[in-house]
Structure formats: structure tokens, C-alpha cells
C-alpha positions in Angstrom: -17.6 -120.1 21.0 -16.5 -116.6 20.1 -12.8 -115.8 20.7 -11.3 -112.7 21.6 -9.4 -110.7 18.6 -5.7 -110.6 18.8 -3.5 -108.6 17.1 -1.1 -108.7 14.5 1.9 -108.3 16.7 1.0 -111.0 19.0 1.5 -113.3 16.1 4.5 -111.4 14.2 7.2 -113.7 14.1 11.5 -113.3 12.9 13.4 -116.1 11.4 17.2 -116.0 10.2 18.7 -119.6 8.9 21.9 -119.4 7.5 22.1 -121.0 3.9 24.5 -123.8 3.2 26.1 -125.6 -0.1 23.5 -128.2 0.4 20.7 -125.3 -0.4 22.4 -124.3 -3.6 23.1 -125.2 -6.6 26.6 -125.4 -8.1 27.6 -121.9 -8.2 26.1 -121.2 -5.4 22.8 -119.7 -5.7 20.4 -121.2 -3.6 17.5 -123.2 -4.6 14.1 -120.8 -5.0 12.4 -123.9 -3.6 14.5 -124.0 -0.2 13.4 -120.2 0.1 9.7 -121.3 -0.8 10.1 -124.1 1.7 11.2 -121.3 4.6 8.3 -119.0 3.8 6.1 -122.0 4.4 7.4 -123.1 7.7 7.5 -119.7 9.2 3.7 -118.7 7.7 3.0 -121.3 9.6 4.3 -120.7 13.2 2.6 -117.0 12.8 -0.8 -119.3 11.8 -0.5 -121.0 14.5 0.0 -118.4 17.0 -2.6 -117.0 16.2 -5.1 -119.5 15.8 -3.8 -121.6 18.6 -4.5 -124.8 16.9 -3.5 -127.0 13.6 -3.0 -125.0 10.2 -2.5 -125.8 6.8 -1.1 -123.8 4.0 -3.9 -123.3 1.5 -1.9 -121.3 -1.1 1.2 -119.1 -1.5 0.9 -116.8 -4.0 2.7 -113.0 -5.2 6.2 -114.7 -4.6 8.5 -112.0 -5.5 12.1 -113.5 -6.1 14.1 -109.6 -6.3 17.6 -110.7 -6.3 19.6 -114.3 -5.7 20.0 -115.6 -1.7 24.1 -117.2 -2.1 25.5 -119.8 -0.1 27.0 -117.6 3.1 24.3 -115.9 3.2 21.6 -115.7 6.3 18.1 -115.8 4.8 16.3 -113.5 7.3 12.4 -113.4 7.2 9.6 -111.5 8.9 6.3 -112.7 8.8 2.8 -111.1 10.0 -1.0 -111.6 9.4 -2.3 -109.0 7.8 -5.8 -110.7 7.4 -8.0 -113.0 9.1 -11.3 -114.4 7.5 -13.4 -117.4 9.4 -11.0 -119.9 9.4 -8.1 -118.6 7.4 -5.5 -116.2 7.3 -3.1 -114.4 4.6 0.4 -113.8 5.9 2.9 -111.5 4.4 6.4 -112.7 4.5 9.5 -110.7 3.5 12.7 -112.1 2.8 16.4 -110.3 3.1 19.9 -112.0 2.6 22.6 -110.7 4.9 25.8 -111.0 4.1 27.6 -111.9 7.0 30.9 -110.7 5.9 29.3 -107.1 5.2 26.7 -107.2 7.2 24.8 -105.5 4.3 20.9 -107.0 3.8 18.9 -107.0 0.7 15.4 -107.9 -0.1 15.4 -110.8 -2.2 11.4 -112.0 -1.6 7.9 -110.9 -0.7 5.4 -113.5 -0.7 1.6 -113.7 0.9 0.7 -117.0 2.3 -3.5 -118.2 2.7 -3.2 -120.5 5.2 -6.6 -122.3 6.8 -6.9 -123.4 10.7 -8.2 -127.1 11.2 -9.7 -127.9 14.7 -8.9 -131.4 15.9 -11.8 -133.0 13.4 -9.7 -131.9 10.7 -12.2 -129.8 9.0 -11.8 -126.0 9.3 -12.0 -124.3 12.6 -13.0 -120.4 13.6 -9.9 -118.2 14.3 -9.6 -115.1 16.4 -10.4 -112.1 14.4 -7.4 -109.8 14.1 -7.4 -106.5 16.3 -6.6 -103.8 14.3 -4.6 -101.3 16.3 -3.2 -99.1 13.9 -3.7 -97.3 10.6 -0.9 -99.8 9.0 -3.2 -102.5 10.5 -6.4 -101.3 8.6 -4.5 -100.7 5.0 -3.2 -104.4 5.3 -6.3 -105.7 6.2 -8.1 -104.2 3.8 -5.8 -104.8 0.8 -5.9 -108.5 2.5 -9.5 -108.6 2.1 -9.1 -107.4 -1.8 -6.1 -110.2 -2.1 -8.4 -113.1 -0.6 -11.5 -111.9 -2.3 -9.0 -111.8 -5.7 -8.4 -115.5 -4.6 -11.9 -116.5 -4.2 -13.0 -115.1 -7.5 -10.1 -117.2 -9.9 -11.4 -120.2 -7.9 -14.8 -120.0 -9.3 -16.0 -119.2 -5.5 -17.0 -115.4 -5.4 
């Protein structure tokens, strides 16, 4: 079955989650896994609306920690797809901490996420190609495209 292409922005997705003493350490700078763990779960809601079924995170790699998330802060991230291959797709997640006494936000995290649809046999499924709509669209692809081939090739697959 071939599905119609979709694009990016139909997928995009905004997440802000405040971060608490639980997410930190003791003076207060929080835990580079609890930020990991957030680029995760929002990688995959933009997976899934794209692909309209289960996915899977297959790797997250170029995580960029720029500067420290502290507790107070809202951890703000933006996530799109920027690539879509048979059954998987990279997303590219930025990260900002606002401080909500300033309201000044920084960048503290880029990260690209290869995450992999599975139909309901659990074994990879065909996702909707992404519709390239702009010349921002095309660059991203394409540099996607370099990233997964990149990927492929340390794997011993390419």
C-alpha cells in the first residue's frame, strides 16, 4: 500500500516541562539523562504522527549539551523530521531553558534522533515519504540523507 507524503509541519511538534529538584542534582543542575529522556519521548510523538503507527527509537546521536538546564527552569523543545527513509525517520530536536523569572531562553541541546516504525507484527513497517515544501525542507532532507547514510556506513551496513 503506497501512502500519501506528508510534510514536515504536519508532524512538527512543541514541548515545555518545567524542571524540578527531583531532575537535578545537588546544586541544581539537572541530570543530562532527564534531558536525554525528554528528547526521546518527544522524537517520538513527532514519529508517530507521522507514521501513524508504533515507533521505536533506533539511535540518538549528535547530542549537543551547549550550556546547563537548572532547577526553575522550563526545558522547552522543538522537534521535526527532517528525513524519512522506508521505515524510519531522523528527527531534529532543539532544546532551550527559559528562565521563568527572566523570561530569557538559551539553547542548551541539539540532538537528531533515528527512530524506525513497527506495524502491528512488530517488524518494520513503510512510512509516508515526507513532502518537501520548501527549500529549508530540501537542505534538511538532504543533509538527513548524508547523516543516515553516515549511520549506515559505521554500522558495517553501507
Amino acid at each position: 500500500m503506497v501512502l500519501p507524503p506528508k510534510s514536515a509541519s504536519e508532524s512538527r511538534a512543541e514541548m515545555t516541562v518545567r524542571m524540578f529538584p527531583s531532575d537535578a542534582n545537588p546544586a541544581g543542575n539537572v541530570f543530562g539523562g532527564e534531558i536525554l529522556k525528554q528528547i526521546d519521548l518527544i522524537a517520538g510523538l513527532v514519529s508517530q504522527r507521522h507514521a501513524r503507527t508504533n515507533t521505536v527509537t533506533a539511535s540518538i546521536d549528535r547530542v549537543n549539551f551547549l550550556k546547563p538546564v537548572y532547577v526553575g527552569n522550563a526545558l522547552i523543545l522543538n522537534a521535526r523530521i527532517n528525513y524519512v527513509h522506508r521505515s524510519s525517520m531522523e528527527v531534529e530536536i532543539t532544546v532551550e531553558a527559559e528562565d521563568l523569572m527572566t523570561g530569557i531562553r538559551t539553547l542548551t541541546n541539539t540532538a537528531f534522533v533515528t527512530v524506525v516504525a513497527l506495524g502491528a507484527n512488530g517488524k518494520t513497517t513503510e512510512v509516508p515519504a515526507l513532502l518537501l515544501e520548501t527549500d529549508d525542507d530540501k537542505r534538511r532532507f538532504a543533509e538527513g540523507e548524508k547523516r543516515m547514510l553516515q549511520r549506515l556506513k559505521e554500522r558495517g551496513k553501507a
